[in-house]
MINULUM-508516 format. One record per residue (C-alpha): residue in one letter; x, y, z. Coordinates in pm, 1 decimal. Each point is the difference from the previous one (the first is absolute). Layout:
 residu     east    north       up
      A        X        Y        Z
...
! end
This chain:
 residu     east    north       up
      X   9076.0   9981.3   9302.1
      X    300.4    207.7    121.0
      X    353.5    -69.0     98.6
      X    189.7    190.2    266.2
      X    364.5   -157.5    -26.7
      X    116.4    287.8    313.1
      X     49.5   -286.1    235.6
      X    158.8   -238.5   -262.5
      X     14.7   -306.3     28.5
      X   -315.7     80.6    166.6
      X   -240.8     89.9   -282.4
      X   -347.9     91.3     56.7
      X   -267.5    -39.2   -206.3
      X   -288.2    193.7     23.4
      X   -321.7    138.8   -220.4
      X    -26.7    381.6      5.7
      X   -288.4    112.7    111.1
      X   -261.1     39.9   -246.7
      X    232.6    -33.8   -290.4
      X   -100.3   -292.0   -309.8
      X    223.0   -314.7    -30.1
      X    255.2     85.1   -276.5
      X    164.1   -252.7   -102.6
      X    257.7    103.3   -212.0
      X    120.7    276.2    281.0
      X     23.5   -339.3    266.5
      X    206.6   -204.7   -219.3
      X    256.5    304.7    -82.1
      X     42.3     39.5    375.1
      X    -24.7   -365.3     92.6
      X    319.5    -23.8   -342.5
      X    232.7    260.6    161.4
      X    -52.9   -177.6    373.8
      X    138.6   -329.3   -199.8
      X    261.6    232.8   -207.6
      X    175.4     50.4    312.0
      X     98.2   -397.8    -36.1
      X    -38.4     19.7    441.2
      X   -215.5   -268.1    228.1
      X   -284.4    228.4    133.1
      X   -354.2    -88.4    175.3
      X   -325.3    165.9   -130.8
      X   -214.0    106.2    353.9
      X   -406.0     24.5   -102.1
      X   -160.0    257.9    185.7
      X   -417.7   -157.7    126.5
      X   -153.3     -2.1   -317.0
      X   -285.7    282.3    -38.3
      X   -379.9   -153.2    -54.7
      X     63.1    275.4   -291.9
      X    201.6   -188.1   -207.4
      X   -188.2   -251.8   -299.5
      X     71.6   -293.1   -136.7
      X    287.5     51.4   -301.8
      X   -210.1    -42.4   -367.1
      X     96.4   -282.3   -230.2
      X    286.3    244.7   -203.8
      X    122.1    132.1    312.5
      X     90.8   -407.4    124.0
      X     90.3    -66.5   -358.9
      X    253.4    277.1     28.8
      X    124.6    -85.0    334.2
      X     70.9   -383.0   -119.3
      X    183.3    127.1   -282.6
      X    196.1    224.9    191.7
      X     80.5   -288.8    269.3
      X     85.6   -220.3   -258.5
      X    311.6    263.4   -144.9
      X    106.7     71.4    322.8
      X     -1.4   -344.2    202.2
      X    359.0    -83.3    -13.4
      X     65.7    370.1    174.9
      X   -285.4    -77.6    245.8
      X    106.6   -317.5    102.4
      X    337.1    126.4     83.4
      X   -109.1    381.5    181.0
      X   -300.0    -56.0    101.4
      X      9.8   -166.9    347.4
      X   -354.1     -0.5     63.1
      X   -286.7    200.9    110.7
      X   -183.2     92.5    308.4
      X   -333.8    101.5     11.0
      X   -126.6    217.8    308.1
      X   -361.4    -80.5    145.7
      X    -97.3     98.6    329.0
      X   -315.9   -146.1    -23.3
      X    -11.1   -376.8    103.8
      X   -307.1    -92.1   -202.3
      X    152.3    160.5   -303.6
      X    334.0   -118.9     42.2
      X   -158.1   -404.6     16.0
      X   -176.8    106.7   -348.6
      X    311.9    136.0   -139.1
      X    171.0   -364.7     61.3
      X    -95.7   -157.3   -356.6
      X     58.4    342.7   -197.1
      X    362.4      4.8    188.7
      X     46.2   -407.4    -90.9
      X   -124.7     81.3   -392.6
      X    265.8    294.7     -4.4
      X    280.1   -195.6    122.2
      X    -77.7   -262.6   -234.5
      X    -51.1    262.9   -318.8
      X    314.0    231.8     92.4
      X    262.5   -214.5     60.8
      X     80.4    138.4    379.1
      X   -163.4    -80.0    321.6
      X   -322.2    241.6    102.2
      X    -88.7    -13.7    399.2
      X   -274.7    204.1    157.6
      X     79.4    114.1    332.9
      X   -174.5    219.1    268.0
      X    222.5    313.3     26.5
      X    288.3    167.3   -101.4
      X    223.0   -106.6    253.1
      X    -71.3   -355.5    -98.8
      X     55.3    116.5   -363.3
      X    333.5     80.1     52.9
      X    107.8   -275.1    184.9
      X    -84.4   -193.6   -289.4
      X    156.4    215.5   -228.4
      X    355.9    -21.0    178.1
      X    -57.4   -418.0     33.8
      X    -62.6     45.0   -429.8
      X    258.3    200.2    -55.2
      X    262.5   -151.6    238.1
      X      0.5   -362.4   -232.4
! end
């Protein structure tokens, strides 16, 4: 995954195109989003039929990582928005958005466009 902060506090998140997961590069741009100690949103672009599963090290890292950083997410991290058009999709996305919430400390919603996305957004942001 990606960042794009130009919109902060509107931060997408997206995968590049045919680029692997790394890790290491997501949690140094995920860090300097929290280094700038300001409430922001992360906005998920629809998820690609591309993208895998994360392996065992890869969710062993990203606990890890949570874990160090979960005073700063609690208080910058507002929430985050996840984009799927697709109805049937969206419905399946529902328990993956619930476990998130749950694991990351900040509300997770799946909503149909991103109109609706940043509606949200402002209603996170503006409490």
């Amino acid at each position: 995954m990606s960042f794009d902060a130009a919109t902060f506090p509107y931060v997408r998140m997206y995968r590049p195109a045919g680029q692997p997961r790394d890790v290491v590069a997501e949690f140094a741009e995920f860090g300097a989003l929290l280094a700038r100690r300001q409430p922001f949103v992360i906005v998920c672009e629809p998820r690609s039929d591309e993208q895998g599963e994360p392996t065992r090290d890869e969710r062993t890292q990203v606990a890890l990582w949570k874990r160090e950083h979960r005073a700063a997410l609690k208080q910058y991290v507002k929430g985050m928005v996840m984009i799927e058009p697709d109805s049937a999709r969206r419905l399946a996305a529902g328990p993956f958005a619930e476990y998130s919430s749950k694991f990351w400390g900040y509300p997770v919603e799946v909503v149909a466009d991103s109109e609706q996305a940043h509606r949200l957004a402002q209603t996170w942001l503006n409490h």
